[in-house]
N, C-alpha and C positions, 0 to 999 in steps of 0.2 A: 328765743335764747337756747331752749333747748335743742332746737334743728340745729342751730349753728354751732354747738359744739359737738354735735355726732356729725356732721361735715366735715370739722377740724381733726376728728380720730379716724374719719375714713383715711382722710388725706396724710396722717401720719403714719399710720399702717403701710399706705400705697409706698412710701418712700423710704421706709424700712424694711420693704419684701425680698432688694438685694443681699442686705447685709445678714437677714434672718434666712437665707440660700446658704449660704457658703458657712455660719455659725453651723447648718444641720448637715451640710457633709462630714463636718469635723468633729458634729456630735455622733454622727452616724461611724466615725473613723474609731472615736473614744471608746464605744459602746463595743465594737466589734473589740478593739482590744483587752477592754475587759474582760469579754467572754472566752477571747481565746486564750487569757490566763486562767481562766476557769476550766480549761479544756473541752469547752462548749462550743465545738467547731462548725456543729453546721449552722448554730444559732449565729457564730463570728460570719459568717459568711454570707448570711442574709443580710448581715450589716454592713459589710462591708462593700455588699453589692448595689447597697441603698445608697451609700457614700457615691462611689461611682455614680448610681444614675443622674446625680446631683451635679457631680463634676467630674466628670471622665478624663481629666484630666489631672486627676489627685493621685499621683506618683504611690506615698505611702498605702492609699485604701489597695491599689494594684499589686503592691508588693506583700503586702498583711493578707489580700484575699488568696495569694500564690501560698503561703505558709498555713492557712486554714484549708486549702485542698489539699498541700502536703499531707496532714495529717490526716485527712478523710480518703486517703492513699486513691486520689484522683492526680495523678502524678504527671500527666499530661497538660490537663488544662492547667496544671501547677505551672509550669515550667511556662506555658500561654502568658500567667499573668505575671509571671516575674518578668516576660519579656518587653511585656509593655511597659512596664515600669523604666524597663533600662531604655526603651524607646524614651520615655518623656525624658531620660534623665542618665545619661552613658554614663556619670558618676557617682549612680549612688551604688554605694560598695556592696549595703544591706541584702539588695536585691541579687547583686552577682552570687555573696557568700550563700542566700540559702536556696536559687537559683543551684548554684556547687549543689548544695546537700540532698537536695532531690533527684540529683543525676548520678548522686553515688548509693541512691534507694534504689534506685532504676538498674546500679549496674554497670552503669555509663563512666566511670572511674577516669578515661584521660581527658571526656568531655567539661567531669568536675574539677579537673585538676587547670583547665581551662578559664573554668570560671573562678576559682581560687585566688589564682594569677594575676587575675584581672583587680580582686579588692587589692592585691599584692602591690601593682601597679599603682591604683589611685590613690594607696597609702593615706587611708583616713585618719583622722586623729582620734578618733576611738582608738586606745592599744587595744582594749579589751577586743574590740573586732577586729582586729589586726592582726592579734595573736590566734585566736580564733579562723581565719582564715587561714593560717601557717597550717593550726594543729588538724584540719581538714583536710588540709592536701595533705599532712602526712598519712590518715585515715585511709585516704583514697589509694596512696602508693602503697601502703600497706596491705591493703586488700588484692594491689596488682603483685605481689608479691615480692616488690622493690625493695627490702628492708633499709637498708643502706640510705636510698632516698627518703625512707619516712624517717627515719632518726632525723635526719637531718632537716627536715621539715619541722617535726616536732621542737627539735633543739631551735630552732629560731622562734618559737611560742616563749617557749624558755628564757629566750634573750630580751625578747618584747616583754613579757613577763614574767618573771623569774619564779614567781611563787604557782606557776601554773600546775599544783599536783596532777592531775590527768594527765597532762601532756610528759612528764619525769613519769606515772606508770607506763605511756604507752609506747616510750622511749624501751623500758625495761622489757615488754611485750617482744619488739622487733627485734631486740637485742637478742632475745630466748630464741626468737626462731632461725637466727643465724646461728644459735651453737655460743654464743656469746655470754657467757651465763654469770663470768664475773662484772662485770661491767650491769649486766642487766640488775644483779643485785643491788649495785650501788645506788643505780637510779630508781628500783626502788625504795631503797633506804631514803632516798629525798622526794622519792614524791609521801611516805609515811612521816618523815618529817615537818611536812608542811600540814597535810591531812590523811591521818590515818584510815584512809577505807576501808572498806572490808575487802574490795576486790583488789587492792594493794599489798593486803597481807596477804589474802590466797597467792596470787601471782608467788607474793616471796616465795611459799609455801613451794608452790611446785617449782619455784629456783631450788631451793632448795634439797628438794627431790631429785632433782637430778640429779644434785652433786653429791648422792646417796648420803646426804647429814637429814637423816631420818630426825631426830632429836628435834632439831631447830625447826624442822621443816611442820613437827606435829605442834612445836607453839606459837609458830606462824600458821598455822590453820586454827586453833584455839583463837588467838587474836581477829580473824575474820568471824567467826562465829561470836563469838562477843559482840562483837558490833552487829552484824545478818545469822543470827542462829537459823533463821530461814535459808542459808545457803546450803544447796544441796550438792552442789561441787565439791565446795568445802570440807564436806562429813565424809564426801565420799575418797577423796585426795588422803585426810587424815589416816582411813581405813589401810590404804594403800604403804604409809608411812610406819604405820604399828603394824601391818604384816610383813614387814620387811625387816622388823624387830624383833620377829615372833610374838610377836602379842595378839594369837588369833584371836581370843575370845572378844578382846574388845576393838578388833579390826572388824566383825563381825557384827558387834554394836552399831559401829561407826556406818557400816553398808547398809544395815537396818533404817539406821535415822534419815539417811540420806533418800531411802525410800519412802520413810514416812512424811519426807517432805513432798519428794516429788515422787511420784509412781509411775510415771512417763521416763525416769533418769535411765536406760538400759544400762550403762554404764556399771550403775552400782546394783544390779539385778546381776550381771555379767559375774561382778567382784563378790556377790553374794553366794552365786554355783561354785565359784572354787575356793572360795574358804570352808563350806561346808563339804566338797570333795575333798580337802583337804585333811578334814575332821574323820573323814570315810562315812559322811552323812549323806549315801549314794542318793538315796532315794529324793530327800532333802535338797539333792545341789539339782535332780533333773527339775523338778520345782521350781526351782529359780532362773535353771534357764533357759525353762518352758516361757516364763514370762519374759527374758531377754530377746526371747526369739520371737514370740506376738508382737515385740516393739519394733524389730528388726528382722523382719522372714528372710532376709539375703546376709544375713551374720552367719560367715559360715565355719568364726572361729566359737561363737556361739555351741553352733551345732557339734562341731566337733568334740569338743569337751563335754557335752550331753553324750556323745558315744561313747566315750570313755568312763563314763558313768553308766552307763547299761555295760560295757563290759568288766566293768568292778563288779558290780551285781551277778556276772554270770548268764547274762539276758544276751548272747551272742548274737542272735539272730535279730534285734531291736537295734543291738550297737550297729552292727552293718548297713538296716536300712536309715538309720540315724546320720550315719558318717557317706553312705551314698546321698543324701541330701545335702548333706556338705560338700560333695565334690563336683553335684551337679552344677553349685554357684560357686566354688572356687575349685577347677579342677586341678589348678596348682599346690593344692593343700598339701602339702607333704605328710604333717601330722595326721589327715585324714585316713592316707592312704598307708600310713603305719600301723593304723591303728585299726584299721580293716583289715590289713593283713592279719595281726595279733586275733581276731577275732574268728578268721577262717579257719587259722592255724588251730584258735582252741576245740571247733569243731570239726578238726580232720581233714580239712581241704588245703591239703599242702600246697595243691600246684595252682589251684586261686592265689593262696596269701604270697606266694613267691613273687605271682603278676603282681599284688600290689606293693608287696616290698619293693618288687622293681621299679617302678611308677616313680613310689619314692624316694629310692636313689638318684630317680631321672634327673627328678627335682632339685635335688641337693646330695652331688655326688658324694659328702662329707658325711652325711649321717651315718653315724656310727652305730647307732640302734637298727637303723634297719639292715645292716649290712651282716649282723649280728644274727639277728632275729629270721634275714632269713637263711645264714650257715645251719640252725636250729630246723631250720624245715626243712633243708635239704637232707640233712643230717636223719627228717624223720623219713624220708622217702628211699633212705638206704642209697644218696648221693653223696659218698664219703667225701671223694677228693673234693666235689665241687664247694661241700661244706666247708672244706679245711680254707680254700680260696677266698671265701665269702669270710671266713674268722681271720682270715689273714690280712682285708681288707680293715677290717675292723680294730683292728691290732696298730696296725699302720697308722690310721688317724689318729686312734691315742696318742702314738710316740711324737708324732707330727706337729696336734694340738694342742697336748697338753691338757687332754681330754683325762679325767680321772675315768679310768674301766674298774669292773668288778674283778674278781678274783678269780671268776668260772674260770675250770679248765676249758680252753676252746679247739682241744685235739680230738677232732671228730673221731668215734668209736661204734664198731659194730655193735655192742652189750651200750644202747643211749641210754638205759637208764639213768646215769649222772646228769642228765642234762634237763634243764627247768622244762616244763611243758611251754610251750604257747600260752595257755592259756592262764598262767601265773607272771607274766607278762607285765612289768611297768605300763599303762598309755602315755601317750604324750599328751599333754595337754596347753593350751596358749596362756600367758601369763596376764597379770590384773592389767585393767583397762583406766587409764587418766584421764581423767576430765579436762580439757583444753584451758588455758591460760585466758584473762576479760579482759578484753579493753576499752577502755571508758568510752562513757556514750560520746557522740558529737560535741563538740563545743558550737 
């Protein structure tokens, strides 16, 4: 009796080995999905590989082991396995849209827009993937700098699903970099309508800021901070808005915090050097953008403004080689090369600071400072008339500009006494640096 019933479980085993195949692909399919909501990808991926060897013909493990290489940035074999998927299956959408989204990691932007197209085409009845494939391809035209075409991409996410906040901020994104700034507003007011982000409020913020309404622009950065006080964009955008109010001290806060977030942000290292130059905290501001310039050795407005901090100080011969480092990576520097002249001039090398006023000028026939600055050197070289020429240029832009001048007399004179040294000299310096505008991750 009892032989014959372990006979009867063999035999029931034997004829249940197909059905318990294809139950473990799918368990093998389940597991890997669990884990790659866990962001346990390469563990997904050993399961997903399992599934496969089970049934090599299971479209989803193909298309889910492409999305778990995505993210192990094997972007290649990624794209391998989404292709098989769309082999077993030219209509499954899933596979095209994140197929797209690995070829816009890559770069690959009108490849993705290709693939985009294509869920566009099979029009699944998921909206959510539908719209999602819109708000992709406007990603992708975004990044090729189409802006036109991503609104418009975007805006059909929008139409498919109205409530799609990302796609209303990233409308607003496109809209900024065309210059579009009221319209971008709107769109953010509806995408903070729906869901208030944090990166929705910044964005306002630096609409905002454009449209120099400092005010609104600094309780649009509060409002992101409330939500991501870890945003260092944020603090550092704010800082930009209160100095633009004169409120150094706590613009100066603001470039603080935004470094205590990130210490990698040059930006706000940058906005750090000229509030404290600002202060006349020489020493202070080359500190700062000593570290701007560890983060960025080719910032050559960086450097620039570091020389003009050693020639606040009276360290002439530091501002020169400071500001020759600047010229070497942007030889177009204008500022640099004004501000080297200023430097030569303060130490008696007229007919150096002249070359580099002239440099200057080359640059930007308009500057009025150096056209000034070097009547003043010529003036010291006992080159009357050529000075008077070189004040006359100077003169000219104002009336031309609309440039506000000083009051100096600019009537060159044998007794120059009256006339400021060189080396009491304004520098030029470049203005605070903004943090770029986010736009929401992928859909």
């Amino acid at each position: 009796m009892r032989r014959e019933i372990f006979l009867i479980l063999i035999i029931f085993i034997n004829m249940c080995m197909p059905v318990l195949g294809q139950m473990t692909a799918e368990h093998w399919l389940d597991k890997g999905n669990d884990l790659l909501y866990q962001s346990k990808y390469k563990e997904a991926l050993e399961a997903y590989n399992k599934s496969i060897e089970i049934n090599s013909d299971f479209t989803e493990a193909w298309s889910n082991r492409g999305i778990a290489l995505g993210h192990l940035y094997r972007y290649n074999e990624s794209i391998e396995s989404f292709n098989k998927a769309i082999e077993l299956n030219p209509d499954f959408a899933d596979a095209w849209n994140n197929k797209g989204k690995v070829l816009s990691d890559l770069g690959e932007y009108d490849e993705a827009i290709q693939a985009f197209n294509m869920v566009i085409k099979i029009n699944p009845p998921e909206l959510q993937l539908l719209a999602g494939a819109w708000y992709n391809k406007g990603l992708a035209y975004y990044n090729l700098e189409k802006y036109d075409a991503a609104v418009r991409a975007y805006y059909m996410a929008t139409v498919i699903y109205p409530r799609y906040a990302d796609a209303w901020n990233n409308i607003g994104v496109a809209l900024m970099a065309q210059g579009k700034d009221d319209e971008a507003l709107q769109a953010y007011n509806k995408s903070i309508e729906i869901n208030p982000t944090y990166y929705a409020w910044y964005n306002m913020g630096n609409d905002l800021l454009n449209k120099s309404k400092y005010i609104e622009a600094i309780q649009a950065y509060k409002k992101s901070i409330e939500i991501n006080s870890k945003n260092a964009y944020a603090w550092n955008n704010k800082g930009l808005a209160l100095h633009d109010l004169r409120r150094d001290g706590e613009a100066l806060q603001a470039y603080n915090q935004s470094i205590k977030i990130d210490q990698k942000l040059e930006a706000a290292w940058f906005n750090k050097g000229l509030a404290l130059y600002e202060k006349a905290y020489f020493n202070e501001s080359i500190q700062a953008y000593d570290q701007a310039i560890n983060l960025d050795p080719t910032d050559s407005e960086a450097l620039t403004n570091k020389g003009a901090s050693y020639y606040k100080l009276k360290n002439y011969p530091q501002a020169i080689q400071t500001l020759n480092d600047a010229i070497n990576i942007t030889p177009n520097n204008a500022y640099a090369w004004y501000n080297k002249g200023l430097a030569l001039g303060a130490l008696g090398e007229f007919d150096s600071a002249i070359q580099a006023f002239d440099l200057a000028i080359k640059i930007n026939s308009s500057y009025k400072d150096a056209w000034y600055s070097k009547g003043m050197a010529l003036n010291n070289l006992g080159k009357y008339e050529e000075a008077n020429e070189s004040f006359g240029k100077a003169n000219k832009i104002c009336t031309s500009k609309l440039v506000i001048c000083s009051a100096t007399n600019n009537t060159s004179r044998q007794n120059n006494t009256s006339y400021m040294s060189l080396g009491d000299e304004v520098p030029a310096v470049f203005n605070l640096k903004v943090c770029p505008t986010t736009v929401s991750i992928p859909g």
